[in-house]
C-alpha positions as CSV (number, residue, x, y, z in Angstrom):
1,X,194.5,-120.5,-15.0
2,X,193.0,-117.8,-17.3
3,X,193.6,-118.7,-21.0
4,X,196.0,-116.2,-22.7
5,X,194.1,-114.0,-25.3
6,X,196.5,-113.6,-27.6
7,X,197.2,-117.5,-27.5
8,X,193.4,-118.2,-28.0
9,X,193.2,-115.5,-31.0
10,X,196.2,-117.2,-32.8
11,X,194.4,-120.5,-32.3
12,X,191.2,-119.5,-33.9
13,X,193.0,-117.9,-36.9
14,X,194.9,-120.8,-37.4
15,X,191.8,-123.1,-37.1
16,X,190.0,-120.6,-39.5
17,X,193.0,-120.7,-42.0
18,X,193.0,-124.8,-41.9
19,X,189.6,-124.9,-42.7
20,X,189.6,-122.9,-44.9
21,X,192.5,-125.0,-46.8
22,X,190.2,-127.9,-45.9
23,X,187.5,-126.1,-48.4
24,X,189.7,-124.7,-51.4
25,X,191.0,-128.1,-51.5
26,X,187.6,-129.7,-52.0
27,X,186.9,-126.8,-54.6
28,X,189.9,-128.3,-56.4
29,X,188.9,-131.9,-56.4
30,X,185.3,-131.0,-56.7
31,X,185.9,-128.7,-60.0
32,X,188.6,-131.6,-61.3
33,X,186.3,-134.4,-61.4
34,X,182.9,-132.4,-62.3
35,X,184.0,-129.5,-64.5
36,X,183.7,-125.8,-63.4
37,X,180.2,-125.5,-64.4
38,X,179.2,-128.0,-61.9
39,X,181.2,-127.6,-58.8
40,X,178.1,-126.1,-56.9
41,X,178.4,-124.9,-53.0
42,X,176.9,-128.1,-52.2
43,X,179.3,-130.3,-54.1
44,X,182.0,-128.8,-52.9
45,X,180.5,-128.5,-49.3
46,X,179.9,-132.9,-49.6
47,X,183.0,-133.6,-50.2
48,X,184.7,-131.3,-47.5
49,X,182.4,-133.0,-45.0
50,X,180.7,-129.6,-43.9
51,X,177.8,-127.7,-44.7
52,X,177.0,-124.9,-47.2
53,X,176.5,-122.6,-44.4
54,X,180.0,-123.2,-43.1
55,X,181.8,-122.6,-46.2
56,X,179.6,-119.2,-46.5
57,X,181.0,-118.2,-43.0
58,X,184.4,-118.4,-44.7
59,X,183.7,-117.4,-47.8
60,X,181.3,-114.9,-49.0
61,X,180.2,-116.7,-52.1
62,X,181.4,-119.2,-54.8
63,X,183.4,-116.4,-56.9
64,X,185.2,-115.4,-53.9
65,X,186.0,-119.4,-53.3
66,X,187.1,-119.5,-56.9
67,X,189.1,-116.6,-56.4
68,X,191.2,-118.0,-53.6
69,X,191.8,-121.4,-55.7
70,X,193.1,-119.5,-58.5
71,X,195.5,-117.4,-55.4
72,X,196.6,-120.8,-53.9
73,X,197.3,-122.7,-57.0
74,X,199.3,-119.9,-58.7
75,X,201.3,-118.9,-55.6
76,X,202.2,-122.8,-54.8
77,X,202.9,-123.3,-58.7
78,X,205.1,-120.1,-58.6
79,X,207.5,-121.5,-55.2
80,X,207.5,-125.2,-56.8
81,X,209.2,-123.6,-60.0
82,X,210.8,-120.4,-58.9
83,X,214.0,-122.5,-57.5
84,X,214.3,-124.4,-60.4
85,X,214.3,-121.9,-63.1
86,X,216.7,-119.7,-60.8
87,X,218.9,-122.1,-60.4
88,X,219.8,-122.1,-64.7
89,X,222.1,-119.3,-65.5
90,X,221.2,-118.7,-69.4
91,X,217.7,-118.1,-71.3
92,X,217.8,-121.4,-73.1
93,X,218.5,-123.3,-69.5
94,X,215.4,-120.6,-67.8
95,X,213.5,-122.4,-70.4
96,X,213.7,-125.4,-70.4
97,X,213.4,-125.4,-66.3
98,X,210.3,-123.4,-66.9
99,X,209.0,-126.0,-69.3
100,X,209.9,-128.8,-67.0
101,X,209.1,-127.4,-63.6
102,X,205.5,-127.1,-64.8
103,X,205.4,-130.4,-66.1
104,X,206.8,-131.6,-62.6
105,X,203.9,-129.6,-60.8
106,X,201.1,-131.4,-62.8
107,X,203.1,-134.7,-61.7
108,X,203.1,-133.6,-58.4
109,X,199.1,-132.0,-58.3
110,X,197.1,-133.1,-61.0
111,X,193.7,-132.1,-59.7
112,X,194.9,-128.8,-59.4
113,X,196.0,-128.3,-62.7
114,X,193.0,-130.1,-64.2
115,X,190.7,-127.5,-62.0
116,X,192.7,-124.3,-63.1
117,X,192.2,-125.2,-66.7
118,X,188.4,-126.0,-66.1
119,X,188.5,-122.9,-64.8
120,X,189.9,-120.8,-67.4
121,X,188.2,-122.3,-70.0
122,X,185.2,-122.1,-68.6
123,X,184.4,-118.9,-68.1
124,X,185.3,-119.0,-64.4
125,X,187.3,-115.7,-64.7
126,X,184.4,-113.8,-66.0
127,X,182.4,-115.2,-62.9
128,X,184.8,-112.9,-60.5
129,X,183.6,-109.3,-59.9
130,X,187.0,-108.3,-59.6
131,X,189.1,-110.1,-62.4
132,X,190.5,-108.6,-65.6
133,X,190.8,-111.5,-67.7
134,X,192.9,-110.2,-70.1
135,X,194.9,-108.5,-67.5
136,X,195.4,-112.2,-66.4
137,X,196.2,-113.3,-69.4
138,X,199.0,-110.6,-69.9
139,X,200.7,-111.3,-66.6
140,X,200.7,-115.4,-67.6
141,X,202.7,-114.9,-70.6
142,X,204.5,-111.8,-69.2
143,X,207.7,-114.2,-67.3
144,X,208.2,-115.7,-71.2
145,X,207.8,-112.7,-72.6
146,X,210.7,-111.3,-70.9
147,X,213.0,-114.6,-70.9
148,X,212.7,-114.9,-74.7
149,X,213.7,-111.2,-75.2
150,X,216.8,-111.7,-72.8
151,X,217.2,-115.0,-75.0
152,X,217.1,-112.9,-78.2
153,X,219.5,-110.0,-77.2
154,X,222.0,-112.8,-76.2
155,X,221.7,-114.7,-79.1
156,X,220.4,-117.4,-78.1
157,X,217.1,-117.4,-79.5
158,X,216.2,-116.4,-82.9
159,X,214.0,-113.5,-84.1
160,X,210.5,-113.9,-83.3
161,X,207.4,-112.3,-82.0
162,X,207.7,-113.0,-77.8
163,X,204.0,-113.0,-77.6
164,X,203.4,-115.4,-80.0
165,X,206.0,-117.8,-79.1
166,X,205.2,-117.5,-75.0
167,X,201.0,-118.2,-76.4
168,X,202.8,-121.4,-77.9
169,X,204.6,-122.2,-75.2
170,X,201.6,-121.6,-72.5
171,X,199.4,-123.5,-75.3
172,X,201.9,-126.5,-75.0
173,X,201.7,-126.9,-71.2
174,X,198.2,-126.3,-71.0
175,X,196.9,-129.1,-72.7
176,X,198.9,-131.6,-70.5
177,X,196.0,-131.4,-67.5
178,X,193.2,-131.8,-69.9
179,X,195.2,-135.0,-71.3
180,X,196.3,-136.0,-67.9
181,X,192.3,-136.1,-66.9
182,X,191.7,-138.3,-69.8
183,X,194.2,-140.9,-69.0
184,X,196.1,-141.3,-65.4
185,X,198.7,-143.3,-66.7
186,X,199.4,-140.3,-69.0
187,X,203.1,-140.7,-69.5
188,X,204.3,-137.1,-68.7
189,X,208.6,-137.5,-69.3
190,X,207.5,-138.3,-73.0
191,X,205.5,-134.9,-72.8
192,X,208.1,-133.1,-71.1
193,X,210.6,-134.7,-73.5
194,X,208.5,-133.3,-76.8
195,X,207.5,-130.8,-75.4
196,X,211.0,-129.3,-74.6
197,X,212.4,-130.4,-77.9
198,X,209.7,-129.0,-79.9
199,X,210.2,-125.9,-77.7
200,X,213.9,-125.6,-78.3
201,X,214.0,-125.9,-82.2
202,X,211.4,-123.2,-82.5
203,X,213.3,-120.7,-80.6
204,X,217.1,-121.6,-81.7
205,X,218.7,-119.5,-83.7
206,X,218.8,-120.5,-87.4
207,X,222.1,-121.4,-88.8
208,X,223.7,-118.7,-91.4
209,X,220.3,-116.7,-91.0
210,X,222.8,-113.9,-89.8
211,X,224.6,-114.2,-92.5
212,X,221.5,-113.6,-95.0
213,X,220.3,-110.9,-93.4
């Protein structure tokens, strides 16, 4: 019996896709326990168990590897936290389950957060032909941006530059891989706990400040 085409075509993509799973994930251990800098082809190729040439038949070239890290990490984190901060029904509660549902996902994948923030602090964004970092940058702080406004025009937020305060907030979280890297027993609910209640007396609105103005 004749194999069915479209059978073996569905194989091979889904063979293709694994392995190429297989290699983003060694690019994220690779570039979390060497830095960005040195997470050559080859490193990255070792630890997969295949060759260089293989991971050039799936990927043209380290950038476009990095690329599709960045893609993977950033579209897992987003489904991981999505539910979570959907599932509050005011800014202040949006908040806090965006603070704590990114703290949960560097609980849940610590190499991939430390290898993002290798990444973006080392220049890896400036590597890709196609990236705009500060288009990046905009879209990061774009979800707080718009919470804390909502927060403001209900009142449950005081007066203050979004930007600033969503830089803060980003800031905040950010440091949390580069500490977790440092120390594994990091103790993460006494971060998230800080973390949130720093968080919350910066943005709550300031008794009689109404009032004065």
């Amino acid at each position: 019996m004749l194999p069915n085409p479209d059978r073996v075509g569905q194989s091979r993509s889904f063979i293709e896709e694994a392995r190429r799973g297989q290699i983003v994930t060694a690019a994220v251990e690779t570039i979390a326990e060497v830095g960005y800098q040195r997470a050559s082809m080859g490193r990255i190729g070792a630890r997969a168990g295949i060759s260089r040439g293989l991971i050039s038949y799936h990927f043209a070239g380290k950038s476009e590897l990095i690329s599709q890290v960045i893609t993977t990490i950033y579209s897992d984190a987003a489904a991981f936290m999505t539910p979570m901060i959907d599932a509050e029904t005011t800014p202040a509660g949006q908040l806090r389950a965006y603070i704590g549902s990114n703290l949960e996902y560097i609980r849940a994948y610590p190499a991939r957060m430390v290898a993002i923030v290798e990444i973006l602090t080392s220049g890896g964004l400036a590597d890709l032909p196609d990236a705009d970092p500060a288009e990046f940058d905009r879209q990061m702080l774009l979800p707080l941006e718009q919470l804390f406004s909502e927060g403001q025009k209900s009142g449950e937020f005081r007066d203050f530059d979004v930007t600033v305060m969503a830089r803060i907030v980003r800031s905040a979280i950010d440091l949390v891989p580069t500490a977790l890297s440092r120390d594994p027993d990091l103790d993460l609910d006494r971060y998230l706990r800080e973390i949130t209640t720093a968080i919350d007396h910066a943005t709550r609105p300031v008794p009689g400040a109404a009032e004065q103005a």
